[in-house]
Backbone of each chain as ProteinMPNN parsed JSONL, in Angstrom:
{"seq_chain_A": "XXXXXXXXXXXXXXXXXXXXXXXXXXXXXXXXXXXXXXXXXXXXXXXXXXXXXXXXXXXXXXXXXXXXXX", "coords_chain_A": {"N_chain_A": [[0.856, -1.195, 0.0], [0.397, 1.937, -0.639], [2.293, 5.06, 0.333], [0.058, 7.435, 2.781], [-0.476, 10.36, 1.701], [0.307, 13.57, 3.286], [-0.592, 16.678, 4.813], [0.343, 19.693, 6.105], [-1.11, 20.594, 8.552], [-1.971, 17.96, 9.201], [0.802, 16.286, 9.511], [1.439, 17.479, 11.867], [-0.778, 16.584, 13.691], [-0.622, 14.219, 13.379], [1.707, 13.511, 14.518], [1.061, 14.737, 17.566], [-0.141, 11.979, 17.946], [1.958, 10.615, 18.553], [3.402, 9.966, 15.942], [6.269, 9.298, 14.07], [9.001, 11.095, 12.517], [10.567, 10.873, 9.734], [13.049, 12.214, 7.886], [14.392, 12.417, 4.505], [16.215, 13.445, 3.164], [20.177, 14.212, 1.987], [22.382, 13.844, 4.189], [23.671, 16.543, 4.896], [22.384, 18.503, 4.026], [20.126, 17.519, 5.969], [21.353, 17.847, 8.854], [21.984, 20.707, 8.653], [18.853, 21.785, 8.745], [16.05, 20.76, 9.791], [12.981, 19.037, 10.256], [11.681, 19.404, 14.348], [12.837, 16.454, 15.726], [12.994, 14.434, 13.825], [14.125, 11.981, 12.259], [17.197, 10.873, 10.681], [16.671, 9.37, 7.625], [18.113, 8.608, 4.612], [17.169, 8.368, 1.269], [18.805, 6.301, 0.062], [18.718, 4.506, 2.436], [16.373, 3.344, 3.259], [16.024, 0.069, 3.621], [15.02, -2.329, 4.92], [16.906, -3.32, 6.694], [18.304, -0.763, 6.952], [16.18, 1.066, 8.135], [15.744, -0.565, 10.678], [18.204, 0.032, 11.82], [17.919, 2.97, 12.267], [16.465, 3.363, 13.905], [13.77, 3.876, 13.99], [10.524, 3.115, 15.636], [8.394, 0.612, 15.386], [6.123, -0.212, 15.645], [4.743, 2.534, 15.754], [3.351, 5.296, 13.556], [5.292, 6.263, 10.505], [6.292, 9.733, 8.738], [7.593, 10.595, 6.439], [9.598, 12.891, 4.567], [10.689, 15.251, 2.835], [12.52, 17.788, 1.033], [10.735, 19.72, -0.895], [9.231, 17.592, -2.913], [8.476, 14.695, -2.809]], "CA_chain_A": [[0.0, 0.0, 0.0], [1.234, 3.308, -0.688], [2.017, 6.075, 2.169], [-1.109, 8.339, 2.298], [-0.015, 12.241, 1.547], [0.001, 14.327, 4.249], [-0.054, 18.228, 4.94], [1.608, 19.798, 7.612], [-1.708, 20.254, 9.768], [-2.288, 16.7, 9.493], [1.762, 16.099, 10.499], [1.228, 18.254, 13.281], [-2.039, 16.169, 14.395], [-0.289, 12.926, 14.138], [2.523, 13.705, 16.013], [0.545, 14.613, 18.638], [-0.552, 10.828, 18.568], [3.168, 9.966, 18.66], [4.212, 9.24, 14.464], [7.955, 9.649, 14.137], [9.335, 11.974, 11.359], [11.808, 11.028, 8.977], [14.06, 13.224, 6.769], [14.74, 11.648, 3.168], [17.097, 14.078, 2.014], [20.999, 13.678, 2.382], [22.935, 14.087, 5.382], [24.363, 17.217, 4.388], [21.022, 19.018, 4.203], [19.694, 17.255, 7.321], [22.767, 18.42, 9.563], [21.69, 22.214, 8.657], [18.156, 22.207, 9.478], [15.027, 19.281, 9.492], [11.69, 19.03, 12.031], [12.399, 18.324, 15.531], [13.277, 14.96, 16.515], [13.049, 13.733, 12.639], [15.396, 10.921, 12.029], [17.622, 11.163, 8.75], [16.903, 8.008, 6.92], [17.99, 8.917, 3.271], [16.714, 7.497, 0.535], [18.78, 4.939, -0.292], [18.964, 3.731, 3.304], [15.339, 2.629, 2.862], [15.96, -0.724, 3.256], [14.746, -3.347, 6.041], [18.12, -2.723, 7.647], [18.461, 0.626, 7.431], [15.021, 1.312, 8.747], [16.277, -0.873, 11.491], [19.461, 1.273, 12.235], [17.473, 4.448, 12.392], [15.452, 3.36, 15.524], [12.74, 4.11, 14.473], [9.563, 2.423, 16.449], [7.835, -0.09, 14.212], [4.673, 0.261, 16.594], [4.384, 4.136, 15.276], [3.472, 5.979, 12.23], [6.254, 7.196, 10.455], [5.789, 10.11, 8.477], [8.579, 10.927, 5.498], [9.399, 14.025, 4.111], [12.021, 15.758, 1.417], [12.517, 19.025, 0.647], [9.55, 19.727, -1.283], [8.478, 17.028, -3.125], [8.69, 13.502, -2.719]], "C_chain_A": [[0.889, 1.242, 0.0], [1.252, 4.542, -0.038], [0.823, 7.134, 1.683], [-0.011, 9.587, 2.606], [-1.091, 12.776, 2.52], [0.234, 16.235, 4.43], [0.104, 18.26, 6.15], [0.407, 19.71, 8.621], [-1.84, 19.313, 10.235], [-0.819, 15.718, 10.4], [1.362, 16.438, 11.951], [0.076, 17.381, 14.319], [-1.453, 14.155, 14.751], [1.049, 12.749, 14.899], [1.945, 13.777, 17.2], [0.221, 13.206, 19.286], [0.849, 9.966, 18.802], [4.124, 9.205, 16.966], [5.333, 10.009, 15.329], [8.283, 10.656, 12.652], [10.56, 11.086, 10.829], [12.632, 11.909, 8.088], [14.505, 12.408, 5.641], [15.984, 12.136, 2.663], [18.806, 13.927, 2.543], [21.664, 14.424, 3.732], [23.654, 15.924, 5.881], [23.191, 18.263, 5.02], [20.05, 18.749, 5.769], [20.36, 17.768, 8.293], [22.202, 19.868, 9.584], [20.255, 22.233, 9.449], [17.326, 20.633, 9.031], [13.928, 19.423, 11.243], [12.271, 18.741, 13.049], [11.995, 17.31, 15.619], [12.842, 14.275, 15.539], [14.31, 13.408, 12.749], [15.791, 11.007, 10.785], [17.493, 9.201, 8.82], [16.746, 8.405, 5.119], [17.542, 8.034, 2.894], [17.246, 6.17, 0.298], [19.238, 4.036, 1.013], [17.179, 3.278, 3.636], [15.067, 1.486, 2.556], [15.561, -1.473, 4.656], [15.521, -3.146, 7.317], [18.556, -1.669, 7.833], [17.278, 1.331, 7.944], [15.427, 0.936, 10.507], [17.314, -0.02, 11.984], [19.201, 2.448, 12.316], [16.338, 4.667, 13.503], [14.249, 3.644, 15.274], [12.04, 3.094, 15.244], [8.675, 1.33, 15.197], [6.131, -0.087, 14.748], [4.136, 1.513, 15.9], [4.489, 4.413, 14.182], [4.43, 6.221, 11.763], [5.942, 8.142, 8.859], [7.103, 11.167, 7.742], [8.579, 11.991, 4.462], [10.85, 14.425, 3.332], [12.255, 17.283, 1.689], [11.05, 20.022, 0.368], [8.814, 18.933, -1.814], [9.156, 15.389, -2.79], [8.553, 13.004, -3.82]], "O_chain_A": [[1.946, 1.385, 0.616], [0.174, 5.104, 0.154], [0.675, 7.556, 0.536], [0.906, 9.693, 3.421], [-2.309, 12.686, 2.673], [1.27, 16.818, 4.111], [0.07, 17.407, 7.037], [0.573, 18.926, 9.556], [-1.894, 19.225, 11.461], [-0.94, 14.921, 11.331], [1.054, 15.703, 12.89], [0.091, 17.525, 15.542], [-1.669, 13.322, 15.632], [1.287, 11.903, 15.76], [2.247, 12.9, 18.009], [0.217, 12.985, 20.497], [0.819, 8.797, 19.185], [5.023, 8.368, 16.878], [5.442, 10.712, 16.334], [7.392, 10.687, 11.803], [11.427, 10.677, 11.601], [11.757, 12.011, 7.228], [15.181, 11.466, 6.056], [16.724, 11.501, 1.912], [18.837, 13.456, 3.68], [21.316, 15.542, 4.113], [23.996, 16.285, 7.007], [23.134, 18.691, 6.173], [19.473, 19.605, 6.438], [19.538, 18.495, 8.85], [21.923, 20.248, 10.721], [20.262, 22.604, 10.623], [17.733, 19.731, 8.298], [14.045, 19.69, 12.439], [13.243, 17.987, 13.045], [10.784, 17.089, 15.607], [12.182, 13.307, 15.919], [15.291, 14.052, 13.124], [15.019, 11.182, 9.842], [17.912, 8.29, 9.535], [15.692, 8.479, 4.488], [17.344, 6.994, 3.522], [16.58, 5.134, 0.287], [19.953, 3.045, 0.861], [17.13, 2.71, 4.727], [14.263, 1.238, 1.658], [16.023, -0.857, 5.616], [15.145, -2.919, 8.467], [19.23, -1.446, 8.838], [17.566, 2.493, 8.231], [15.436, 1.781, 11.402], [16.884, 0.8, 12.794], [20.156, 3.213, 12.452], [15.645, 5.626, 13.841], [13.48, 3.712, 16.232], [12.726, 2.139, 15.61], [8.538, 1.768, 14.055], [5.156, 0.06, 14.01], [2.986, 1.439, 15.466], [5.461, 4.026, 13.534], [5.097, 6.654, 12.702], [5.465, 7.528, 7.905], [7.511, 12.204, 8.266], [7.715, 12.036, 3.587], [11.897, 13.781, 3.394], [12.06, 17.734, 2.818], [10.493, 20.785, 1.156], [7.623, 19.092, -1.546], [10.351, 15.198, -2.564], [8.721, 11.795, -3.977]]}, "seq_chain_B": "XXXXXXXXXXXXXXXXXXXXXXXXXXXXXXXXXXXXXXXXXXXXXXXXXXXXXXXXXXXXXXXXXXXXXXXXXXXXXXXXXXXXXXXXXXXXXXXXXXXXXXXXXXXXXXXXXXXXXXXXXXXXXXXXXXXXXXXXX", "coords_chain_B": {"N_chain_B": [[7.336, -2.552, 5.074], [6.602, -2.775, 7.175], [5.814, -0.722, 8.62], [3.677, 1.586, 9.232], [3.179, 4.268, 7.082], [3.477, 7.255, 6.428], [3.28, 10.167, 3.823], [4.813, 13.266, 3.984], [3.962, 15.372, 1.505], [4.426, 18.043, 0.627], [6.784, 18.925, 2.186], [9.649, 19.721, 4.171], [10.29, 22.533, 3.027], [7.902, 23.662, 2.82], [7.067, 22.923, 5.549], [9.063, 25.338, 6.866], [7.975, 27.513, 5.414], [5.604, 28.403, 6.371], [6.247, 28.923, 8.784], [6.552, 27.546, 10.976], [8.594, 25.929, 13.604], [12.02, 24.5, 13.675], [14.735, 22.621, 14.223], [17.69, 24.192, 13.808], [21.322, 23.803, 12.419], [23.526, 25.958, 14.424], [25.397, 27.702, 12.748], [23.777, 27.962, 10.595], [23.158, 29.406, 7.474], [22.071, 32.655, 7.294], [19.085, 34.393, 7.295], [15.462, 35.691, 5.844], [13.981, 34.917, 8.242], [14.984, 34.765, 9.997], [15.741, 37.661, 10.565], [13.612, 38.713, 11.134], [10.802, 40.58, 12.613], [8.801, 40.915, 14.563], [6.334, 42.715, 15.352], [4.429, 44.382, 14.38], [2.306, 46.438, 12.64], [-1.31, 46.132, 12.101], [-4.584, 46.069, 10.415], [-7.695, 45.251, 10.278], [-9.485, 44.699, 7.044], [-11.929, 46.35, 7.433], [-11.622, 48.716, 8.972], [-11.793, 51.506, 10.387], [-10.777, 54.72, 8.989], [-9.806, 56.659, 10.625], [-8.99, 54.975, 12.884], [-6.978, 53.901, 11.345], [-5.107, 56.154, 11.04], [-4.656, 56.392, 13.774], [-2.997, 54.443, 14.278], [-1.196, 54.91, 12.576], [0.261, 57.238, 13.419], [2.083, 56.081, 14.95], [3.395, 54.311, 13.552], [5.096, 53.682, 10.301], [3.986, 52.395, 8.251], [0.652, 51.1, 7.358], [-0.387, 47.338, 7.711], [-2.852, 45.676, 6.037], [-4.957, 43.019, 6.893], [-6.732, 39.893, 6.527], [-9.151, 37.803, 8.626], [-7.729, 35.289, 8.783], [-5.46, 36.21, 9.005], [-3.847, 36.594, 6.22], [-2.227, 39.175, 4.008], [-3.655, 41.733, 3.135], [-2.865, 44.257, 1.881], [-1.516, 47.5, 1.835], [-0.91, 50.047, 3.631], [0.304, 53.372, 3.718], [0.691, 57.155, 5.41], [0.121, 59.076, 3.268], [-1.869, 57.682, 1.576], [-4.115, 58.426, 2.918], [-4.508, 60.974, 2.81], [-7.443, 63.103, 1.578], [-9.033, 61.565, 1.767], [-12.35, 59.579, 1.441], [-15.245, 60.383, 3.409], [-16.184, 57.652, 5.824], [-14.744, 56.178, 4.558], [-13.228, 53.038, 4.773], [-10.287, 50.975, 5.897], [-9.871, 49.054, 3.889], [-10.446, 50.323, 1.279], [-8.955, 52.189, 0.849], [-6.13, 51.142, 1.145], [-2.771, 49.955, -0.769], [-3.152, 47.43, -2.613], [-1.501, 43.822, -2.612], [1.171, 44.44, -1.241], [4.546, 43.855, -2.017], [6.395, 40.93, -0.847], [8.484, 38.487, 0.778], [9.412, 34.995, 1.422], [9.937, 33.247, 4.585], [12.367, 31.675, 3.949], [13.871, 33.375, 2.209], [17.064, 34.344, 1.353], [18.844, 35.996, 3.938], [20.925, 38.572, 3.456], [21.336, 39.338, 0.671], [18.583, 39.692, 0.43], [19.154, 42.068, 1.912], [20.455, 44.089, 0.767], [19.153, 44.293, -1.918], [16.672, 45.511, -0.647], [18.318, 48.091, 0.533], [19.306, 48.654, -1.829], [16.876, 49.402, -3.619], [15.776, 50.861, -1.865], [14.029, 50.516, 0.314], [12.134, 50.365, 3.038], [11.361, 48.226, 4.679], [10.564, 45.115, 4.549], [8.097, 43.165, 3.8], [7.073, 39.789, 5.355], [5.786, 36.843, 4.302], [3.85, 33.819, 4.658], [3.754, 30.852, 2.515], [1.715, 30.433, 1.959], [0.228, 33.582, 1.906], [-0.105, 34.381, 4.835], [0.739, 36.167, 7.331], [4.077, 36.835, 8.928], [5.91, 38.291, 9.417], [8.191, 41.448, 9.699], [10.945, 42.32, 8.128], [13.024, 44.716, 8.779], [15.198, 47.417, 7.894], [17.604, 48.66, 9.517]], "CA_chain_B": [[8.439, -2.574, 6.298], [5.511, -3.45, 8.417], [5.326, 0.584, 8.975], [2.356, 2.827, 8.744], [3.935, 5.257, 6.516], [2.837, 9.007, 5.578], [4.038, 10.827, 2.681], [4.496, 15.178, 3.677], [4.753, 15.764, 0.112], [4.886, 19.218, 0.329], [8.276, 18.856, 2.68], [10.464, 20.595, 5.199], [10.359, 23.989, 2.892], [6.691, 24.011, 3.176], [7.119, 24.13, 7.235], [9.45, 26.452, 7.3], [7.798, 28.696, 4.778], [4.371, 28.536, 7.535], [7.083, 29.965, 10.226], [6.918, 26.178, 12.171], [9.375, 25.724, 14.531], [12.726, 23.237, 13.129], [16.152, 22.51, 14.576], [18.678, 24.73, 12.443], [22.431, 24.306, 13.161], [24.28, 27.625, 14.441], [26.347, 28.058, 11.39], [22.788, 28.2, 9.254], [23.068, 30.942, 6.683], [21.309, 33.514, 7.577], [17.264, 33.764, 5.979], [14.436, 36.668, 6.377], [13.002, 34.745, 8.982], [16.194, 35.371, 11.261], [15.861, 38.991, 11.049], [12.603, 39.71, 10.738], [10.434, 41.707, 13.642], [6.869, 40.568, 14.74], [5.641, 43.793, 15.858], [3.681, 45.082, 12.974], [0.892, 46.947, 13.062], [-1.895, 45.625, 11.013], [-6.038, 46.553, 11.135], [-9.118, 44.5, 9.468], [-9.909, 45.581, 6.108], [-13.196, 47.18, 7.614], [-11.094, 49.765, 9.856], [-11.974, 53.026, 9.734], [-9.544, 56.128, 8.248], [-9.727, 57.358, 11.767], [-8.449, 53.767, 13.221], [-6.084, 53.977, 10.805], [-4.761, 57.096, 10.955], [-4.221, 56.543, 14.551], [-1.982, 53.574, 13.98], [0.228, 55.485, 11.712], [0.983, 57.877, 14.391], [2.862, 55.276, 15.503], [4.302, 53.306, 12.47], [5.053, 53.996, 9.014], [2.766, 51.904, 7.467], [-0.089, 49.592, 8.339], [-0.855, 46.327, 6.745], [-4.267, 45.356, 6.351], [-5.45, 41.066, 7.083], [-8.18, 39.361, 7.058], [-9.238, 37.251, 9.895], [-6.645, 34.691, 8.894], [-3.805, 37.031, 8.731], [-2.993, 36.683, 5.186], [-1.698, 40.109, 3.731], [-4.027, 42.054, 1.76], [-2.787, 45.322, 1.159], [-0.791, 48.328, 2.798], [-1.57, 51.835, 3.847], [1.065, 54.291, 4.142], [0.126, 58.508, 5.984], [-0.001, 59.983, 2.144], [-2.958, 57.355, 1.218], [-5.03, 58.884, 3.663], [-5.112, 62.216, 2.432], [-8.246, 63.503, 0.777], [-9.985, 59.91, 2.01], [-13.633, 60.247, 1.471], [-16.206, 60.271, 4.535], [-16.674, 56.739, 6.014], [-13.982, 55.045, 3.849], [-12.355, 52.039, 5.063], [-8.814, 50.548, 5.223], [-9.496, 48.392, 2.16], [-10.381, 50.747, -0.272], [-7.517, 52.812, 0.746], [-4.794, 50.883, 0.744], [-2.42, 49.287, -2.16], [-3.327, 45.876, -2.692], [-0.593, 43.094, -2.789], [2.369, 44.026, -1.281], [5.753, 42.562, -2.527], [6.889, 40.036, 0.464], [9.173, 37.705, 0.321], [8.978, 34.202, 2.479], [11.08, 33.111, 5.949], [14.091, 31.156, 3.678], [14.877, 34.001, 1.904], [18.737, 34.528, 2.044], [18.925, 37.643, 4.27], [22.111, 39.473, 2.939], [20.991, 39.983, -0.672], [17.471, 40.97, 0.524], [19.089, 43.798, 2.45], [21.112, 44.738, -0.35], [17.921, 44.518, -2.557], [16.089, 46.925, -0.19], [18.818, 49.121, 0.692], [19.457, 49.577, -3.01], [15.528, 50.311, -4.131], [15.357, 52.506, -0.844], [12.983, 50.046, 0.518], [13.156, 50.104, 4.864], [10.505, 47.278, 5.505], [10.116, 44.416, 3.482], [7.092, 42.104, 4.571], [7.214, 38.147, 5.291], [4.605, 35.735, 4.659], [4.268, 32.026, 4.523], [3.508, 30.785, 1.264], [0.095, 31.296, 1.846], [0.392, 35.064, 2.282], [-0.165, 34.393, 5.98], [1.857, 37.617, 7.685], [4.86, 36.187, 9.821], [6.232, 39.673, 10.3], [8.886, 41.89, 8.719], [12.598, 42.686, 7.687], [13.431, 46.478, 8.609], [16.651, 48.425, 7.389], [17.794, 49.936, 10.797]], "C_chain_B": [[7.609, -2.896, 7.35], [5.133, -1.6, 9.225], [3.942, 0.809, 8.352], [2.9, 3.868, 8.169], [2.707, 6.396, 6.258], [3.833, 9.334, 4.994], [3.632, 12.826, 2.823], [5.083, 15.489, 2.592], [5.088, 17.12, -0.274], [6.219, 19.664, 1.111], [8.793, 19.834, 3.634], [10.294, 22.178, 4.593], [8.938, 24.883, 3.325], [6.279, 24.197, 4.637], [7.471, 24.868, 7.147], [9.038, 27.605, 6.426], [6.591, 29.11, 5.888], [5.196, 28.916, 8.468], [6.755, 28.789, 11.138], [8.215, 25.763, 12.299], [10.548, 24.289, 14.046], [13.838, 23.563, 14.008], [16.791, 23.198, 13.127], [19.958, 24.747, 13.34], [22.633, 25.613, 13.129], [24.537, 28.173, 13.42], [25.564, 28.076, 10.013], [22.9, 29.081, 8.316], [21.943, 31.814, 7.006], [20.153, 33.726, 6.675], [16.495, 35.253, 6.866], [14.121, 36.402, 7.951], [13.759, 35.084, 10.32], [15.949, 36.759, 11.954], [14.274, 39.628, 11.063], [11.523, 39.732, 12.469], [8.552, 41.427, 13.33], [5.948, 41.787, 14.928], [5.701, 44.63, 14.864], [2.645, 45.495, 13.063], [-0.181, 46.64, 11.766], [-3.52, 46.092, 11.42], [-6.863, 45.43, 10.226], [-9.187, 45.399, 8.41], [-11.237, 46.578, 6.186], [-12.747, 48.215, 8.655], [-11.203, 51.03, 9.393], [-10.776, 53.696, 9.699], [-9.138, 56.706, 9.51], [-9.283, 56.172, 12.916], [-7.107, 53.656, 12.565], [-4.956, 55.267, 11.009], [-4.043, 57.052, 12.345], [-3.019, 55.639, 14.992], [-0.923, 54.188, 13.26], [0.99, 56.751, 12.547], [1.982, 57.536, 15.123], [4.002, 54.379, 14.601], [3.975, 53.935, 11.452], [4.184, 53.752, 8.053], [1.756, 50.691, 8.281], [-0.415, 48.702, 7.178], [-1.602, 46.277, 6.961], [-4.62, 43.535, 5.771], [-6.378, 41.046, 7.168], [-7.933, 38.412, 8.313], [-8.077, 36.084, 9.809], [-5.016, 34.854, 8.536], [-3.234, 37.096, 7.833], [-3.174, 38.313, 4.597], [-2.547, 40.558, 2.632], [-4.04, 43.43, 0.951], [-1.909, 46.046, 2.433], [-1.399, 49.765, 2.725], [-0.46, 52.501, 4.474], [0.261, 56.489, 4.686], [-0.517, 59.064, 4.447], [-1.331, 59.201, 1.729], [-4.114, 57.773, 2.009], [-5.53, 60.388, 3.739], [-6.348, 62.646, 1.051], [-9.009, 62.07, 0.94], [-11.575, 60.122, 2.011], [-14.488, 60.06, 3.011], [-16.27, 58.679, 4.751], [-15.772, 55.81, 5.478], [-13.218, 54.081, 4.416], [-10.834, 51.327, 4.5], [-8.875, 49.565, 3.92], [-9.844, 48.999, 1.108], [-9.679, 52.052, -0.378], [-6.162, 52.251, 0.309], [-4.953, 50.105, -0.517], [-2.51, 48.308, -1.485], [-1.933, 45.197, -2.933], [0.563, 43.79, -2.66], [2.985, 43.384, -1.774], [6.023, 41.842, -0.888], [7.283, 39.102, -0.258], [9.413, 36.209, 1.674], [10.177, 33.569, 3.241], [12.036, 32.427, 4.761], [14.433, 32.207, 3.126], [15.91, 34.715, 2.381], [18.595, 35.955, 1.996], [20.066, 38.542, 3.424], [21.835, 40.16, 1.274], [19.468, 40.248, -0.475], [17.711, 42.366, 1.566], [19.729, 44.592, 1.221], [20.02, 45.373, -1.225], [17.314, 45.505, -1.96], [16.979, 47.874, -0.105], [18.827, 49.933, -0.774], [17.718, 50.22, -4.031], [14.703, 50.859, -2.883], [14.05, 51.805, -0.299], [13.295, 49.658, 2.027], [12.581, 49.064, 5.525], [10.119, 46.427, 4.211], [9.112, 42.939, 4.739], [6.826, 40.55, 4.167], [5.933, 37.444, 5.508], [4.722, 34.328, 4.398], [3.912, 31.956, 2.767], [2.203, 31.012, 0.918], [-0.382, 32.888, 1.837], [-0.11, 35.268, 3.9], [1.121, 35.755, 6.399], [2.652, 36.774, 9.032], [5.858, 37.182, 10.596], [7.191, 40.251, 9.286], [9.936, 42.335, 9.112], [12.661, 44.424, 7.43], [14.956, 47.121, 8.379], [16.674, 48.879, 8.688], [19.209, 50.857, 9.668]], "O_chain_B": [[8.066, -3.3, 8.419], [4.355, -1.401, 10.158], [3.361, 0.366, 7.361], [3.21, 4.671, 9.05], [1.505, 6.324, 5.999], [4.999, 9.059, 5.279], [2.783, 13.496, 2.236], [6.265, 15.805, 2.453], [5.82, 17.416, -1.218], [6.759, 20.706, 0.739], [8.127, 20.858, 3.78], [10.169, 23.08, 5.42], [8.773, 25.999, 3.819], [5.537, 25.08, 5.066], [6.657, 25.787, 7.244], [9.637, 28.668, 6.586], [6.679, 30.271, 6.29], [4.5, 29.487, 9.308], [6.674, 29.162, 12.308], [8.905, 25.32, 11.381], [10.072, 23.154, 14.04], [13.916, 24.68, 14.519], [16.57, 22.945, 11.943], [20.042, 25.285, 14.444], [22.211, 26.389, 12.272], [23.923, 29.188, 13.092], [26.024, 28.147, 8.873], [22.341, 30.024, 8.876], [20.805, 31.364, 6.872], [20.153, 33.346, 5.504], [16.775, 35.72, 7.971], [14.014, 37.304, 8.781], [13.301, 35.528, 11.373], [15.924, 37.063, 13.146], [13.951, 40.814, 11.008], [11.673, 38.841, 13.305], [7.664, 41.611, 12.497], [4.769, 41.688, 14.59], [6.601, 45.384, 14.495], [1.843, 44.807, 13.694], [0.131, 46.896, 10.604], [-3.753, 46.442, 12.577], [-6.184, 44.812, 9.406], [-9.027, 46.61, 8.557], [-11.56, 47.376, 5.306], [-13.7, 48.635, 9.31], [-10.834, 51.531, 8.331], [-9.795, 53.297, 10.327], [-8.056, 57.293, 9.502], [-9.258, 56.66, 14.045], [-6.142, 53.321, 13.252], [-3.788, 54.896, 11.125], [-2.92, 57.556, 12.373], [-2.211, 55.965, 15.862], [0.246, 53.86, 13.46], [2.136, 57.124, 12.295], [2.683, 58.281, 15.807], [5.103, 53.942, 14.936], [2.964, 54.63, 11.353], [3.701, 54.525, 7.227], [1.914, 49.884, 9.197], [-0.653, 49.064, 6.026], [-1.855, 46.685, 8.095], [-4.536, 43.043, 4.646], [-7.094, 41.876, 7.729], [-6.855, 38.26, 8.888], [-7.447, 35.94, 10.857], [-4.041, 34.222, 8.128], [-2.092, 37.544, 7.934], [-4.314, 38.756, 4.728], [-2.449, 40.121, 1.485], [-4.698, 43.769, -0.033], [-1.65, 45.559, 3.534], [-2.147, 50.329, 1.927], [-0.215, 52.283, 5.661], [-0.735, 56.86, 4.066], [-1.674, 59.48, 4.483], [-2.194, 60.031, 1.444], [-5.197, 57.345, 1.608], [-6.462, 60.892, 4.367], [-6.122, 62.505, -0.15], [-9.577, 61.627, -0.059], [-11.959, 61.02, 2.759], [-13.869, 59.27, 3.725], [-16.45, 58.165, 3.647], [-15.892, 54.637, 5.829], [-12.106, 54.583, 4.584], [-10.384, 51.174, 3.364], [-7.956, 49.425, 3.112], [-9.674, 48.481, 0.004], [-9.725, 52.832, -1.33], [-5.362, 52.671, -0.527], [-5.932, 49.711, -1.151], [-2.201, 48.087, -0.315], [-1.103, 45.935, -3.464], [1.207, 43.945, -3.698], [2.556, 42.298, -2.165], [5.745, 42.488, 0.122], [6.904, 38.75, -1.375], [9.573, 36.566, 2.841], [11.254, 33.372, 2.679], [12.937, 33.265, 4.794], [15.62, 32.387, 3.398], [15.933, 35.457, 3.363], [18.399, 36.78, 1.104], [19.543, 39.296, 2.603], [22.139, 41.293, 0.9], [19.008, 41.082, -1.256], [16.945, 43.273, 1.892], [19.345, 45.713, 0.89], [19.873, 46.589, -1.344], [17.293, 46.553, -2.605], [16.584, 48.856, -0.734], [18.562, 51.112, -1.008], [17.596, 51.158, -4.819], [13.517, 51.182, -2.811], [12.997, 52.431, -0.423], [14.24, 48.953, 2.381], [12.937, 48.767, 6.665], [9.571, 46.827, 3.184], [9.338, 42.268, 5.745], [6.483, 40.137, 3.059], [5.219, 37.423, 6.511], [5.735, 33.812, 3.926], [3.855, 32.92, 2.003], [1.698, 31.576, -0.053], [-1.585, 33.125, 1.734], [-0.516, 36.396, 4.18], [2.123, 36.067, 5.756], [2.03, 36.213, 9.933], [6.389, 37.106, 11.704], [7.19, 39.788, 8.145], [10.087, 42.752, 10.26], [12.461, 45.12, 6.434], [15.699, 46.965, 9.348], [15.703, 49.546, 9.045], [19.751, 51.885, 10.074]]}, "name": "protein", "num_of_chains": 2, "seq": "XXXXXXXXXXXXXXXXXXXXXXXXXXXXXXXXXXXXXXXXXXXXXXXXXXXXXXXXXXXXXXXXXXXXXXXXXXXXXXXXXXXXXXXXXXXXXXXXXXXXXXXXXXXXXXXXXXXXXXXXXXXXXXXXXXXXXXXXXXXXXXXXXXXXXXXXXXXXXXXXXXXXXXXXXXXXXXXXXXXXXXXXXXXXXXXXXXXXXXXXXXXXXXX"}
């Protein structure tokens, strides 16, 4: 299934229920600025194991974001 | 991945153009949203000339919002001369300000104003939401 598109009020509303943020874009870019307490998981660490290595919660939303577009 | 995924396709620029709150390292380049100054004086487009007028006693210009703060015109002292009986701040002031939104790189928009003599340049989100403004001291 494919992630439903979200706008920021709707971020904002599921954070509140506890999603996690990710950051897509490279390390470089993340380092300067990115939401609080979004995890960098670039793109091509988008894999089983790098999902794994980025802590996120597998229990919780997570809720992936770019620059501007995805 | 066994996640519940969401997709914010409109992305990190689209917060920070709405003026929401991000981690930026120290060593960020400097952006409008750095320098720019909340305390703006603004009225309802249904404000009277005599509401107005008394605001500019105080500031240079007033912006005029609607109820959801997006930017719909300005009123400087000289538009208020010869104002007819009863007239209100929206069919005084100029419509659509220029504004420019929180990433833009501060240093060449002071340059930009200093050099077209411009002492207040006004910030909105991408929505024309008003987030405040960039003054020349």
């Amino acid at each position: 299934m494919s992630p439903r598109a979200v706008d920021r009020h709707e971020v904002r509303a599921l954070l509140a229920q506890g999603a996690q943020l990710a950051e897509v874009l490279d390390k470089e870019e993340y380092d300067d600025e990115h939401l609080i307490d979004a995890v960098h998981l670039p793109l091509k660490a988008l894999t089983a194991a790098g999902v794994e290595a980025s802590g996120l919660d597998r229990a919780k939303p997570v809720i992936a974001y770019c620059w501007d577009g995805l | 991945m066994g996640f519940e995924a969401h997709e914010y396709s409109a992305g990190k620029a689209d917060w920070i153009s709405a003026g929401w709150e991000t981690w930026r390292a120290p060593d960020s380049p400097r952006q409008a949203r750095d320098a720019m100054e909340t305390d703006v004086a603004t009225c309802a487009p249904e404000a009277s000339v005599g509401q107005v007028a008394e605001m500019l006693e105080r500031s240079k210009s007033v912006l005029i919002i609607n109820s959801e703060r997006v930017v719909l015109g300005r009123i400087r002292a000289n538009q208020l001369e010869g104002a007819p009986e009863g007239a209100v701040a929206e069919s005084l002031m100029r419509p659509g300000p220029v504004t420019v939104r929180p990433l833009e790189p501060l240093e060449p928009l002071l340059h930009r104003m200093k050099h077209a003599n411009v002492t207040e340049m006004v910030v909105t989100s991408s929505e024309g939401v008003l987030l405040g403004v960039v003054r020349l001291t």
